[in-house]
ZABARO-97921 format. One record per residue: residue number from 1; x, y, z of N, C-alpha, C, CB in turn. Coordinates in steps of 0.02 Angstrom, whole numbers. Atoms other than C-alpha are relative to their C-alpha. Glycine has a CB too. Layout:
% residues N
rec k->NUM | n_xx->X | n_yy->Y | n_zz->Z | ca_xx->X | ca_yy->Y | ca_zz->Z | c_xx->X | c_yy->Y | c_zz->Z | cb_xx->X | cb_yy->Y | cb_zz->Z
...
//
This chain:
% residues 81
rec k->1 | n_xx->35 | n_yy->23 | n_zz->58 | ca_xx->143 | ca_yy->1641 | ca_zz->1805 | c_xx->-54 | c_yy->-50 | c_zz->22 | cb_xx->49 | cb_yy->-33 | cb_zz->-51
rec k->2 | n_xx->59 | n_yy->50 | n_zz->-38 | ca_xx->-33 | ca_yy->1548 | ca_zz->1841 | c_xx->5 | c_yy->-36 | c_zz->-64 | cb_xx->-89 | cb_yy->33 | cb_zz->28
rec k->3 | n_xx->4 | n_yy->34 | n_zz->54 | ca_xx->-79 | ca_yy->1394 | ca_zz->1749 | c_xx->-72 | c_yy->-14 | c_zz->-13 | cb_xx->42 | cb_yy->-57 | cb_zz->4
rec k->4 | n_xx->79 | n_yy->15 | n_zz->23 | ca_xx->-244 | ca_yy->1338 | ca_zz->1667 | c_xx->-6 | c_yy->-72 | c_zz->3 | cb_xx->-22 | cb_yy->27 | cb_zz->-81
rec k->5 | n_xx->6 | n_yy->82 | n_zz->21 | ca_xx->-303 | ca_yy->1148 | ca_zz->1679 | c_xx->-66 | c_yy->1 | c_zz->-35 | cb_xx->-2 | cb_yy->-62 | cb_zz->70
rec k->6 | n_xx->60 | n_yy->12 | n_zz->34 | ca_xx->-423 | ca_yy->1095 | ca_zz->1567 | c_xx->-23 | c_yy->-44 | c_zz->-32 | cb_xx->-9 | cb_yy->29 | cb_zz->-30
rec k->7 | n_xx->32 | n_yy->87 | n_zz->28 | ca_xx->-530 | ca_yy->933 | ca_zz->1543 | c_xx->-41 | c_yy->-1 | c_zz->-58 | cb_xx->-56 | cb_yy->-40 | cb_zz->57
rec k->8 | n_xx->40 | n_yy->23 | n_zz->56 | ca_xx->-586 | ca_yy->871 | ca_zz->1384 | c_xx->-1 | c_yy->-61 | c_zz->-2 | cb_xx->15 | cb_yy->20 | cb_zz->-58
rec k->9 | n_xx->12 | n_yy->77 | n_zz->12 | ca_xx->-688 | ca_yy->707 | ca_zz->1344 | c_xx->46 | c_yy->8 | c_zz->-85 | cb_xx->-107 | cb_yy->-29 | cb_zz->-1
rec k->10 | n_xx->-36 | n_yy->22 | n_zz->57 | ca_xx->-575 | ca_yy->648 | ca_zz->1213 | c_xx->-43 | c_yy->-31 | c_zz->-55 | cb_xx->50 | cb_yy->-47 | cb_zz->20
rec k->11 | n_xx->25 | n_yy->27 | n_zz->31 | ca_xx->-660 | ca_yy->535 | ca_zz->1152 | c_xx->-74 | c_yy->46 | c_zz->-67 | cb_xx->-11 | cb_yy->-48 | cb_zz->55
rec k->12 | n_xx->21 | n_yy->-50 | n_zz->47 | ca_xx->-783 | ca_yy->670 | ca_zz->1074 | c_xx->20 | c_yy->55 | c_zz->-16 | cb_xx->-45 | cb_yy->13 | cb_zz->7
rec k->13 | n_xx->-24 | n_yy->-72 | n_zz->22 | ca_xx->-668 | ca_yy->802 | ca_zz->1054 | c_xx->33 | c_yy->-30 | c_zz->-94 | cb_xx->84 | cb_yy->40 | cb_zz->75
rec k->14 | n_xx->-31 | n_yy->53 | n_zz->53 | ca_xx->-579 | ca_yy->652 | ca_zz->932 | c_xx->-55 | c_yy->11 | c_zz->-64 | cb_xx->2 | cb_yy->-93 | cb_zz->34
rec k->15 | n_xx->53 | n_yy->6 | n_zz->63 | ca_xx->-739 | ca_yy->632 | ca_zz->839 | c_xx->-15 | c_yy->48 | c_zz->-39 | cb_xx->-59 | cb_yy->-15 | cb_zz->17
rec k->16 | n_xx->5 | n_yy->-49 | n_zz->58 | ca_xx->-760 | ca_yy->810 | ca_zz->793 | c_xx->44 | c_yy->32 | c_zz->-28 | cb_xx->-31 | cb_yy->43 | cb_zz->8
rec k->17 | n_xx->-52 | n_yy->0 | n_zz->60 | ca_xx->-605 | ca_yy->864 | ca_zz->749 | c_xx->9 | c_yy->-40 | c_zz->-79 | cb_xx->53 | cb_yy->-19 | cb_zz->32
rec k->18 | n_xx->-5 | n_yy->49 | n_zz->86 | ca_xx->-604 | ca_yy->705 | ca_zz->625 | c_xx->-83 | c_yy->31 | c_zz->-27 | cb_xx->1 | cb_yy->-130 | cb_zz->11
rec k->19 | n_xx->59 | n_yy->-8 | n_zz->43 | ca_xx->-795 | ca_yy->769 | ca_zz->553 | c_xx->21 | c_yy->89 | c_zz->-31 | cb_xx->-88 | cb_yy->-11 | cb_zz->56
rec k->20 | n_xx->-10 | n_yy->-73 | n_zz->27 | ca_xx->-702 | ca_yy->971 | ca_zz->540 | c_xx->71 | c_yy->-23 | c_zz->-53 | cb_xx->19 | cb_yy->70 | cb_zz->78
rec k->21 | n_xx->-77 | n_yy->40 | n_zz->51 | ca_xx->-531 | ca_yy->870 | ca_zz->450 | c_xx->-24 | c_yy->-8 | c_zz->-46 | cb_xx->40 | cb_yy->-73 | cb_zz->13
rec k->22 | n_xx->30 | n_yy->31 | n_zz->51 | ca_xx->-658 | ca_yy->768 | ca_zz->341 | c_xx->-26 | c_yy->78 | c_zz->-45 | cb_xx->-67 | cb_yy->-60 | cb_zz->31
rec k->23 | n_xx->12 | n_yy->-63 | n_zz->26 | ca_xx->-755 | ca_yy->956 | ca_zz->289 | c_xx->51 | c_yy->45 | c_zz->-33 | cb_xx->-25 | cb_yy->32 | cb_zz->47
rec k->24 | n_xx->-61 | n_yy->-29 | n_zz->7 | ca_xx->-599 | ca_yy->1028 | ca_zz->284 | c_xx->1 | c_yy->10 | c_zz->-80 | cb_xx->61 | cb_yy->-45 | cb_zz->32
rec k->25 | n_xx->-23 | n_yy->46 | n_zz->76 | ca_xx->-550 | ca_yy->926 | ca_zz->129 | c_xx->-15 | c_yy->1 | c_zz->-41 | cb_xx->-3 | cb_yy->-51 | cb_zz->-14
rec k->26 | n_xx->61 | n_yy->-2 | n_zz->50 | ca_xx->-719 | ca_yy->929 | ca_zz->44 | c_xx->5 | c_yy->82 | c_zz->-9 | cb_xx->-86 | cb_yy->-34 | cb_zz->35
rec k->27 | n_xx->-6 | n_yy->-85 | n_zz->27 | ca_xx->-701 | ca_yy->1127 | ca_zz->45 | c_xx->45 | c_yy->-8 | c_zz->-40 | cb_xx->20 | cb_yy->64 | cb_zz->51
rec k->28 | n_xx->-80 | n_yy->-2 | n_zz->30 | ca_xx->-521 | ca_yy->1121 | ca_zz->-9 | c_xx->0 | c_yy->-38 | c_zz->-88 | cb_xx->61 | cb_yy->-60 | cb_zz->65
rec k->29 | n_xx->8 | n_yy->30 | n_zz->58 | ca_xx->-571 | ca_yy->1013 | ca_zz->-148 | c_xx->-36 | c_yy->35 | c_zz->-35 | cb_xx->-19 | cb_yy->-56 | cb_zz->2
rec k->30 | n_xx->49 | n_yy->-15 | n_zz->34 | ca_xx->-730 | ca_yy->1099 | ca_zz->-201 | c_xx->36 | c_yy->86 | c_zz->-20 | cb_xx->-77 | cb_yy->-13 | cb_zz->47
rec k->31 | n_xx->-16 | n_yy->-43 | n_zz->13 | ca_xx->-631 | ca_yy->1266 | ca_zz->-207 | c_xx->59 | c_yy->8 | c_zz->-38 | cb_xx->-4 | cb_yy->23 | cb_zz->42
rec k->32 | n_xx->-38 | n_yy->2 | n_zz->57 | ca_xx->-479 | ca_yy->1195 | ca_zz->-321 | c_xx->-31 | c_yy->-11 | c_zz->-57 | cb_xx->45 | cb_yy->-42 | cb_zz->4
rec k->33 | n_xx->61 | n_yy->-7 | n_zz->76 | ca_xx->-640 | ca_yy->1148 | ca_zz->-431 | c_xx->-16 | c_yy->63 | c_zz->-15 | cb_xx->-79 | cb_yy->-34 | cb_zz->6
rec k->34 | n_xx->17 | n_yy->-79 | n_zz->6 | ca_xx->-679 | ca_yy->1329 | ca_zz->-435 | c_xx->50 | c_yy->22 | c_zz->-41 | cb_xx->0 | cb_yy->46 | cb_zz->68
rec k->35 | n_xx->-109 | n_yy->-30 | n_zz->8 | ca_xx->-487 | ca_yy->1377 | ca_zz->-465 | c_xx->-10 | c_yy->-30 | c_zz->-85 | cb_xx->100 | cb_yy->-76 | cb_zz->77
rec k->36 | n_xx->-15 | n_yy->29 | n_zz->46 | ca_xx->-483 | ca_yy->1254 | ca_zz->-602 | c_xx->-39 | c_yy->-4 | c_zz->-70 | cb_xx->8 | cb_yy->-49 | cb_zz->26
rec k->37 | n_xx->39 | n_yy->-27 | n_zz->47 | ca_xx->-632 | ca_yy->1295 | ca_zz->-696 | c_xx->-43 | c_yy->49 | c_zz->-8 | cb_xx->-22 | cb_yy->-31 | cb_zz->-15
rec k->38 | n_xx->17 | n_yy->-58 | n_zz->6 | ca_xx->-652 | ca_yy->1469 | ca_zz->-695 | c_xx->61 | c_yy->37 | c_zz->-34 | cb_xx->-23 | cb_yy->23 | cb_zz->63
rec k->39 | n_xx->-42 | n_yy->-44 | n_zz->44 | ca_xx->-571 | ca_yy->1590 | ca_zz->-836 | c_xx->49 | c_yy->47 | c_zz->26 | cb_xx->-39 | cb_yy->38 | cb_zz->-37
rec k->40 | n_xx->-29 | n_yy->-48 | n_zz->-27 | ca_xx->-442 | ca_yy->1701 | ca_zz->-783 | c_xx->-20 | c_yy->52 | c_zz->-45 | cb_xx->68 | cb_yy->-11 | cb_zz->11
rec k->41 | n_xx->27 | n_yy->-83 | n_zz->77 | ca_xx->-493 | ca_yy->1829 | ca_zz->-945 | c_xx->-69 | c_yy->21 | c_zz->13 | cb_xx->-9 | cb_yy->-31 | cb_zz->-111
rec k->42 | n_xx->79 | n_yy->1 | n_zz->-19 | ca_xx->-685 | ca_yy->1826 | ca_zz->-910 | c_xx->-42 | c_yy->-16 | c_zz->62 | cb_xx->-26 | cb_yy->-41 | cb_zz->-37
rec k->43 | n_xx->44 | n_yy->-1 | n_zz->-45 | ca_xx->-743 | ca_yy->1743 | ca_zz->-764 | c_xx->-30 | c_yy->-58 | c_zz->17 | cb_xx->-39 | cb_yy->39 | cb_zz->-13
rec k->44 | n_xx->40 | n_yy->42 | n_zz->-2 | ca_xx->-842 | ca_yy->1619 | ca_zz->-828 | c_xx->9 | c_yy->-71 | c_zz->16 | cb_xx->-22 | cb_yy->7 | cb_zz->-45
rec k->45 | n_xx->-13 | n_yy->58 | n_zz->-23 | ca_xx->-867 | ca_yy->1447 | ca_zz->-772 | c_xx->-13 | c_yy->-35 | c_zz->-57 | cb_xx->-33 | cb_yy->-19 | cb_zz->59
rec k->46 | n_xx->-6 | n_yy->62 | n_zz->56 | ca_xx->-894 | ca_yy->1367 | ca_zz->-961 | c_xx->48 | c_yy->-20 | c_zz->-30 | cb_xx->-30 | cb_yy->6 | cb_zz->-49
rec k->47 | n_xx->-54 | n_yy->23 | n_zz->21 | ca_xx->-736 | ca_yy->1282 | ca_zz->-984 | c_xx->10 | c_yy->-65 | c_zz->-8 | cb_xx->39 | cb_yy->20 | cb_zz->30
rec k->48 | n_xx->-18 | n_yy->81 | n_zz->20 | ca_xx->-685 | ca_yy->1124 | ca_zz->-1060 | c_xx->77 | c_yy->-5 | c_zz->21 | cb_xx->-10 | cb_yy->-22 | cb_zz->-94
rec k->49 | n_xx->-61 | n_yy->9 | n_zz->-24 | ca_xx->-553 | ca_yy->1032 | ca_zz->-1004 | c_xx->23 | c_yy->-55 | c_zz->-28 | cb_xx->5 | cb_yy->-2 | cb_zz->66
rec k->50 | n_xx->-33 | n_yy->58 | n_zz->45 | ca_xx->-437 | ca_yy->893 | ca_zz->-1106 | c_xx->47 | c_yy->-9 | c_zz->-2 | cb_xx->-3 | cb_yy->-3 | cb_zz->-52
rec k->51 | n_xx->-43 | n_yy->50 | n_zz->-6 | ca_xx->-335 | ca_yy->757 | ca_zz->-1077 | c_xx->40 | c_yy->-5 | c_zz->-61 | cb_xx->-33 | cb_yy->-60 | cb_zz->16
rec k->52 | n_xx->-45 | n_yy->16 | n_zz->64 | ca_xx->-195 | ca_yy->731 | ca_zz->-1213 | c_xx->48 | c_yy->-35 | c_zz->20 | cb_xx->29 | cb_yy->55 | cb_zz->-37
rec k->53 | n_xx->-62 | n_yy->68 | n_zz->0 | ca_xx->-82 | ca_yy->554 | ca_zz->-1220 | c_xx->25 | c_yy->6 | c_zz->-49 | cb_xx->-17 | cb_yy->-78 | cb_zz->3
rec k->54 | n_xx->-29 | n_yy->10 | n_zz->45 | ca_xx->55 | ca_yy->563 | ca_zz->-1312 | c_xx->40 | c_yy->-84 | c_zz->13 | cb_xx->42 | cb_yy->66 | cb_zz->-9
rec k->55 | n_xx->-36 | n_yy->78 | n_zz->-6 | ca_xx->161 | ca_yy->386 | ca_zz->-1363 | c_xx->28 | c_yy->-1 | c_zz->51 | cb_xx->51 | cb_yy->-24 | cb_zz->-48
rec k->56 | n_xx->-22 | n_yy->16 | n_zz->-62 | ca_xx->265 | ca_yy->415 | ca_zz->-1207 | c_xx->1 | c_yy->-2 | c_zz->58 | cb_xx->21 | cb_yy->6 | cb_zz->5
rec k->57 | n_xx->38 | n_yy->1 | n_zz->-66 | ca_xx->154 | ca_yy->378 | ca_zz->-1064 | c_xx->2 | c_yy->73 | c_zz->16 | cb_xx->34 | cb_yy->-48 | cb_zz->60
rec k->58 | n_xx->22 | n_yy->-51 | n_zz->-41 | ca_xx->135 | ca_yy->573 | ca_zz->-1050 | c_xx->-59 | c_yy->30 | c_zz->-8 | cb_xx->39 | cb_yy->43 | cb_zz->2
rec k->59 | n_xx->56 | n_yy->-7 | n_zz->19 | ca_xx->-11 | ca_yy->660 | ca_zz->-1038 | c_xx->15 | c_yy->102 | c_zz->6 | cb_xx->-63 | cb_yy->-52 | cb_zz->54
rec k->60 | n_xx->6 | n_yy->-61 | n_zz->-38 | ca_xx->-50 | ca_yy->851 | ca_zz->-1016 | c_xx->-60 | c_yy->25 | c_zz->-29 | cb_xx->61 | cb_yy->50 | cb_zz->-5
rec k->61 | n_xx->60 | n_yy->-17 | n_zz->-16 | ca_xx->-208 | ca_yy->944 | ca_zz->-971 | c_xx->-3 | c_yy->55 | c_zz->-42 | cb_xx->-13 | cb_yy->9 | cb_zz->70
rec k->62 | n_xx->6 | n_yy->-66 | n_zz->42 | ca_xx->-263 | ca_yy->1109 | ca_zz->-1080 | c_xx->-78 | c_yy->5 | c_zz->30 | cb_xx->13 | cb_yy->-4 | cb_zz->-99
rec k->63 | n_xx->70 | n_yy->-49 | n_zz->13 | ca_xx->-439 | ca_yy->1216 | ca_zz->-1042 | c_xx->-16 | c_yy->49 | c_zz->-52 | cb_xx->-9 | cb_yy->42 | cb_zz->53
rec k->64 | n_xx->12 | n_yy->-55 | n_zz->52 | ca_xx->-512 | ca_yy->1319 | ca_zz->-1163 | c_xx->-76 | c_yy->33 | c_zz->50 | cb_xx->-17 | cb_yy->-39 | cb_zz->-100
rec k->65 | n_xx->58 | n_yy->-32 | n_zz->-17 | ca_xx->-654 | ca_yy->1444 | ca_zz->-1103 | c_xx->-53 | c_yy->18 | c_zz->-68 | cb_xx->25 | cb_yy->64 | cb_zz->40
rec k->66 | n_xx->61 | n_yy->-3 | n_zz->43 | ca_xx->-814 | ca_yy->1429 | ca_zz->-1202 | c_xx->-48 | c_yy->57 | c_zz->-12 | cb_xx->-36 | cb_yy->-45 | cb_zz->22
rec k->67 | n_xx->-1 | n_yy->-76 | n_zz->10 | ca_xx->-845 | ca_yy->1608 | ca_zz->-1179 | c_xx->21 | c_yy->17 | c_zz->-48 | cb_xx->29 | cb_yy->35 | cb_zz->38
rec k->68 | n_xx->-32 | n_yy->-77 | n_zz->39 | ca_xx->-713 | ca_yy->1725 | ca_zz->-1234 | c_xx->63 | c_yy->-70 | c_zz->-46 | cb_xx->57 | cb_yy->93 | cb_zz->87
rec k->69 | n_xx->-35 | n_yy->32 | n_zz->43 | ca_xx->-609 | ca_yy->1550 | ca_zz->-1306 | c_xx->69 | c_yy->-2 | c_zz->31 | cb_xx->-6 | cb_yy->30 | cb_zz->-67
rec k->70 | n_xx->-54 | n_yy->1 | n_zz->-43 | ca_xx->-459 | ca_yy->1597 | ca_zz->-1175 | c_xx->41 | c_yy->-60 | c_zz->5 | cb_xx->-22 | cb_yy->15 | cb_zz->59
rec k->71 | n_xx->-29 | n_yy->75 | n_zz->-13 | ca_xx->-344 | ca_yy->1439 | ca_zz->-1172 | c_xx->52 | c_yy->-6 | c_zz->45 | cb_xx->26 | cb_yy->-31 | cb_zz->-59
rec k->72 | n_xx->-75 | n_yy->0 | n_zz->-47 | ca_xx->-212 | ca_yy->1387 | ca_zz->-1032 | c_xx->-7 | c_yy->-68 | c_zz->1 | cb_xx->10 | cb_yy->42 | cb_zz->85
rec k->73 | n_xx->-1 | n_yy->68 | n_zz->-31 | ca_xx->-130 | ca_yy->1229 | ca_zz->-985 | c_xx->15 | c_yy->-10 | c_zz->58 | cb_xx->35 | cb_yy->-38 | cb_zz->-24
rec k->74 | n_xx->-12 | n_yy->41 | n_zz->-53 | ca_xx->-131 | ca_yy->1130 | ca_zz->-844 | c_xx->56 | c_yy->-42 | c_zz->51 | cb_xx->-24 | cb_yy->-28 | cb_zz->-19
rec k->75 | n_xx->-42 | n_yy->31 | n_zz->-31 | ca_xx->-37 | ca_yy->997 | ca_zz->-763 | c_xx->19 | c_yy->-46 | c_zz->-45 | cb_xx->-19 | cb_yy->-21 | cb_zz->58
rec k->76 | n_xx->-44 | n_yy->57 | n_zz->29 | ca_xx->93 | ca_yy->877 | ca_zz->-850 | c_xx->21 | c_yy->-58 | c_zz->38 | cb_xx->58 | cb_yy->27 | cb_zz->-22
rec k->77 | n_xx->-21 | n_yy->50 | n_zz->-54 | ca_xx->149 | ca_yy->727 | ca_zz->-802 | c_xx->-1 | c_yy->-83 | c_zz->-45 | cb_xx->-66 | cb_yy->6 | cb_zz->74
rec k->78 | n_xx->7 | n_yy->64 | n_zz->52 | ca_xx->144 | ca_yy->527 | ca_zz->-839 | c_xx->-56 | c_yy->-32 | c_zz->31 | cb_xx->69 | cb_yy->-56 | cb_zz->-6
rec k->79 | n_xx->71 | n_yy->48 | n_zz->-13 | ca_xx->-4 | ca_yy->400 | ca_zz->-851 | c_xx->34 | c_yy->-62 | c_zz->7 | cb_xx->-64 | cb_yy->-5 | cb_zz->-65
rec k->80 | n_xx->-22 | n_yy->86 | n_zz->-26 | ca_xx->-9 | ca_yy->221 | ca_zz->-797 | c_xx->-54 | c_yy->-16 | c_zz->-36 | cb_xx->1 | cb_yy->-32 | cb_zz->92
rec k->81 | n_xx->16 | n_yy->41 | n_zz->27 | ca_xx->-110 | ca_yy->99 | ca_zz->-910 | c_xx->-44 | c_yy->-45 | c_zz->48 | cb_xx->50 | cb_yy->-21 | cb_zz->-28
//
């Protein structure tokens, strides 16, 4: 079995990994924005999206599509003040 050695400056291998991590993220984010406001019935990207607090610190999310009117909800959960 042969072996391979192989030198890397760290110090800039460090740096770009952390600038492809940072990108990473910003995709990952910009493509749950996609996810999150785009219709599953139509397509379209005109969707509203709304917050609802009820009295017991909960909240939960609903979209409606401004298209075809399609509605789903979101994520539940509690708010902090």
């Amino acid at each position: 079995m042969s072996k391979i050695t192989v030198d890397i400056e760290t110090g800039t291998t460090e740096r770009k990994l952390r600038a492809i991590s940072k990108h990473t993220e910003a995709l990952a984010d910009e493509l749950n924005h996609i996810d999150e406001f785009t219709c599953s019935e139509c397509g379209s990207d005109h969707v509203c999206k709304t917050t609802a607090k009820s009295d017991h610190n909960n909240y939960t999310i609903t979209y409606e599509c401004n298209d075809c009117g399609n509605g789903w909800y979101g994520e539940e959960g509690l708010y902090n003040d």
